[in-house]
N, C-alpha and C positions, 0 to 999 in steps of 0.2 A: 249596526251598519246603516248610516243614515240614507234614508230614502227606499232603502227593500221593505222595512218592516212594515211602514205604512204604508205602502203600495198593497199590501195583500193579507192585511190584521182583519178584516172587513170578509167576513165570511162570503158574501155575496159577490165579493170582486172576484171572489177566482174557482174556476172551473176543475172541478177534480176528474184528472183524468184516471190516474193510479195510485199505487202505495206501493213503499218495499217496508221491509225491517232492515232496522242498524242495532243490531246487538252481538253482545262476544258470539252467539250460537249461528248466526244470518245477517250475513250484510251483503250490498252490494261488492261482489271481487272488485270491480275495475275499480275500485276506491283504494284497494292493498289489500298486500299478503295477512293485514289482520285489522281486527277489530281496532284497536289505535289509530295504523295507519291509515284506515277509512277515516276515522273522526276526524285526524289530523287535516285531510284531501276537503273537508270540509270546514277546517276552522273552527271544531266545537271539543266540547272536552271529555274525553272515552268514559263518559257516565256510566255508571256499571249496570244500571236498569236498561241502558241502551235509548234508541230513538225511534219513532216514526218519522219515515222521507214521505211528505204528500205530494205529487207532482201534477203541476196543474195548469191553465193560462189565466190572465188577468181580462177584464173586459176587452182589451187592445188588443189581444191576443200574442201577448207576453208570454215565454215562460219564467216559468220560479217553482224554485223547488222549497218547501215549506218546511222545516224540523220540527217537531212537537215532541212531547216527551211523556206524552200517554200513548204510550205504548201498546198499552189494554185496546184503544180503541181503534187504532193502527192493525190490530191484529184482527179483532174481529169484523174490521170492515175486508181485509184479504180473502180469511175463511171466508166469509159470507158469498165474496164477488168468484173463487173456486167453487164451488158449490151449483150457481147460475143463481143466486140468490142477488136481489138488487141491496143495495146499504148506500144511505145518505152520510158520508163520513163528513162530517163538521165541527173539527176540531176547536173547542173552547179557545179563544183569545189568550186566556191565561196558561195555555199548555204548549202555544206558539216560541221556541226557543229562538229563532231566526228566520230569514224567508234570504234564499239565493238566488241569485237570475238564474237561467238557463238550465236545465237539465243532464244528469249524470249519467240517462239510460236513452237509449232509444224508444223513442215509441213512435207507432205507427198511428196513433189515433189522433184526433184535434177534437177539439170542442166546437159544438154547433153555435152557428150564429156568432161568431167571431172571428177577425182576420184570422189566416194563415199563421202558425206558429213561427214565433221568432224572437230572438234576442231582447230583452229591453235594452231601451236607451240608456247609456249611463246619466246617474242625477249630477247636474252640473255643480249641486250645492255641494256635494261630496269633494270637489276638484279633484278628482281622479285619482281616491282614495277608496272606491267603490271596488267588491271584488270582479275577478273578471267571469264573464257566465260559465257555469258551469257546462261542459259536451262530451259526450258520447266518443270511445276512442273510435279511430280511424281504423276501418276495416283494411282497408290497401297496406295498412305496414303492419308488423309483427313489432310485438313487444309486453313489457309486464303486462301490460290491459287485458291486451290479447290472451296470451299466453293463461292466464288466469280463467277469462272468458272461454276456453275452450275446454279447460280442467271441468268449468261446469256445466258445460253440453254433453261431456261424457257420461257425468256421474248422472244426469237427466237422460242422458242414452244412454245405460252401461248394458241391457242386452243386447242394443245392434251393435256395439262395438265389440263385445264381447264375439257377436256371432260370426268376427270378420277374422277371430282367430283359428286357425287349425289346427285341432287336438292331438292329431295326426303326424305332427311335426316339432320340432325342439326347437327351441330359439339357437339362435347359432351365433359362435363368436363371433367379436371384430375380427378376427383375422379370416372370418372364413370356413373354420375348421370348426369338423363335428365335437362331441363331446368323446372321451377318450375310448371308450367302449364302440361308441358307433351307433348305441342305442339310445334312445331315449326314457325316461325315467318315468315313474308312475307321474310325481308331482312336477315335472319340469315340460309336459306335454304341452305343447303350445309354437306357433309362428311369429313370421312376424306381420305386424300390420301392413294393411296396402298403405300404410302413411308412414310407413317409418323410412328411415334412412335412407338418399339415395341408394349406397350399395344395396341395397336388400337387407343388409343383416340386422338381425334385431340383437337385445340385452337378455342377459340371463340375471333374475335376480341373484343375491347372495347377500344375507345381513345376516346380525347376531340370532342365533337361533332363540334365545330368551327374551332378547329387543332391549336387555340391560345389560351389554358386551361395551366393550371399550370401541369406541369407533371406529379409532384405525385399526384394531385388529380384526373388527369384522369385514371391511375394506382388504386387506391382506387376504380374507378367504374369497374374493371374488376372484384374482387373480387379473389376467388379462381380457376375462371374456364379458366388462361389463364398457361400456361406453363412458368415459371419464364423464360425460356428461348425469352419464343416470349413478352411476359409481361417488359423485360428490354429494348427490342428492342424499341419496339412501343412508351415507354418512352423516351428511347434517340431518336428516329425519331421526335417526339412531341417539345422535345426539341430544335431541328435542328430549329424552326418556328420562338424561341427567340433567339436564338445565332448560326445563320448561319455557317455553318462547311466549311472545305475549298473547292474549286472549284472542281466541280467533282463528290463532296460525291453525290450528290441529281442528279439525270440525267434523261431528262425527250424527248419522243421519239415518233412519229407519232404509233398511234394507228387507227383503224379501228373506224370508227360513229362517229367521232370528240374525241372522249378520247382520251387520253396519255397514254404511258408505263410511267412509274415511276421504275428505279432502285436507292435504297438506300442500302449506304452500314456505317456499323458502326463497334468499337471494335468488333468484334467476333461475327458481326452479316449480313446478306444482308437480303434486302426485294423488291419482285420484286410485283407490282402492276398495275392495271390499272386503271383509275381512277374513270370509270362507273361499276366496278366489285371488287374483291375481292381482296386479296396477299397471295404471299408464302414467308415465311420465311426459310432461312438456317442458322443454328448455328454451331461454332465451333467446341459445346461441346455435338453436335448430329451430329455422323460423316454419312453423306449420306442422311441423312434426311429432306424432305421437307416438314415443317407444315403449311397447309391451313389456313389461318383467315376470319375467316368468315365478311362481310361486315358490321351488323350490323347499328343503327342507328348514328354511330359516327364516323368510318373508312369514306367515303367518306370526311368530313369538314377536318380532317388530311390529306388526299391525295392531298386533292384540295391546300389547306395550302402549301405542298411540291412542288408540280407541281409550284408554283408561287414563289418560290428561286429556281428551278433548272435551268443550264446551258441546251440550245438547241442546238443540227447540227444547222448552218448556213444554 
């Protein structure tokens, strides 16, 4: 890309403010539903070692986001900055894959002794063949970004979300109406969230009890009581068991008591899971909305299913 690379090859041009990881196991969501799709959002090629994003400002106080492909040292300048440990991350010239204007994430920080953060100019030599800068989606509308974005505030809060459900109560159908007994079940104990659906009601899970059932027949066992919206998901997740999705889609993440986090993400859908406990769903076409699934006697053999094609941190 003429004009980015030289802008910020120069280790001293540019100010590191952070770092994320781009690999099958962690990447930025609002990049896509997977690892591909992130590389794609950025115009680079789904390396299988993955990438380091350094994101930084230039003297001018430019952003640009940096791709490097030492990975190793991406990672141990993150550890280090989690820790409270300080780390000079100075990526070798020769591990620099690309440099993009503008930034993919928010940050609240700038760099001392430099303008205010802001767009570069596009290079006039380029004639407006230059990419456009990269930004941060827009809080005010709902959509993939978003929606992805919220899957992982949960899995980063899953006990206070968790604590917002009531053990006490059974998720209740769309139509309203309790379960047929009138009681609720050892494994289907749960409410619904304060975010879920205007009417009040929340989803009852229901997937293949071994997570390697035929789609649509697990789908048939949910019957009416699942919100077509969570009802599509859980069939394309079910599906993920026979025809593996690309690296990424299924991501699976140290949990507390030996479980796993479990985030899945699909068309127009995420689902954040633990594997000894429940999930939330986000849909596209419920903007804001997080619908509880209750555990039931079959989510568990589906989660476990997932957890064993997903990619891990190293």
């Amino acid at each position: 890309m003429a004009g980015t690379d030289e802008a910020v090859a120069d280790d001293d041009a540019l100010f590191v403010l952070t770092a994320v990881l781009l690999t099958p196991a962690q990447f930025p969501s609002v990049l896509g539903d997977d690892y591909v799709a992130a590389c794609g959002a950025l115009g680079i090629e789904p390396y299988a070692e993955g990438y380091g994003l350094v994101l930084g400002q230039d003297g001018g106080g430019a952003r640009w986001t940096v791709v490097v492909d030492d990975v190793s040292l991406v990672a141990v300048a993150i550890a280090s900055w989690d820790c409270g440990m300080e780390y000079d991350l100075s990526p070798d010239d020769r591990s620099v894959v690309c440099a993009l204007p503008g930034w993919p994430l928010a940050l609240a920080v700038a760099a001392p002794g430099v303008p205010a953060p802001h767009d570069p100019l596009p290079d006039p030599s380029a004639e407006g063949t230059d990419p456009a800068p990269l930004t941060p989606p827009d809080t005010e509308v709902w959509g993939a970004a978003q929606r992805r974005l919220g899957a992982d505030e949960i899995a980063l809060q899953w006990a206070v979300w968790r604590e917002q459900i009531d053990d006490d109560t059974t998720f209740s159908r769309p139509d309203g109406n309790a379960p047929e007994d009138g009681k609720p079940s050892e494994d289907e104990n749960a409410s619904e969230d304060e975010n879920a659906s205007e009417d009040g009601q929340a989803p009852e899970a229901q997937a293949s009890e071994s997570g390697q059932g035929d789609a649509g027949e697990a789908a048939e066992g949910t019957g009416s009581r699942q919100h077509p919206g969570v009802r599509r998901a859980l069939e394309e997740a079910l599906a993920y068991v026979t025809a593996p999705p690309p690296p990424g889609r299924i991501r699976s993440a140290f949990a507390p008591g030996g479980a796993r986090m479990l985030r899945v993400d699909g068309p127009g859908w995420s689902l954040v899971a633990r594997t000894d406990d429940i999930a939330f769903v986000l849909l596209d076409e419920e903007p804001g909305e997080v619908l509880p699934v209750g555990r039931g006697p079959e989510l568990p053999g589906l989660l476990k299913s997932l957890d064993e094609l997903a990619v891990r941190p190293a």
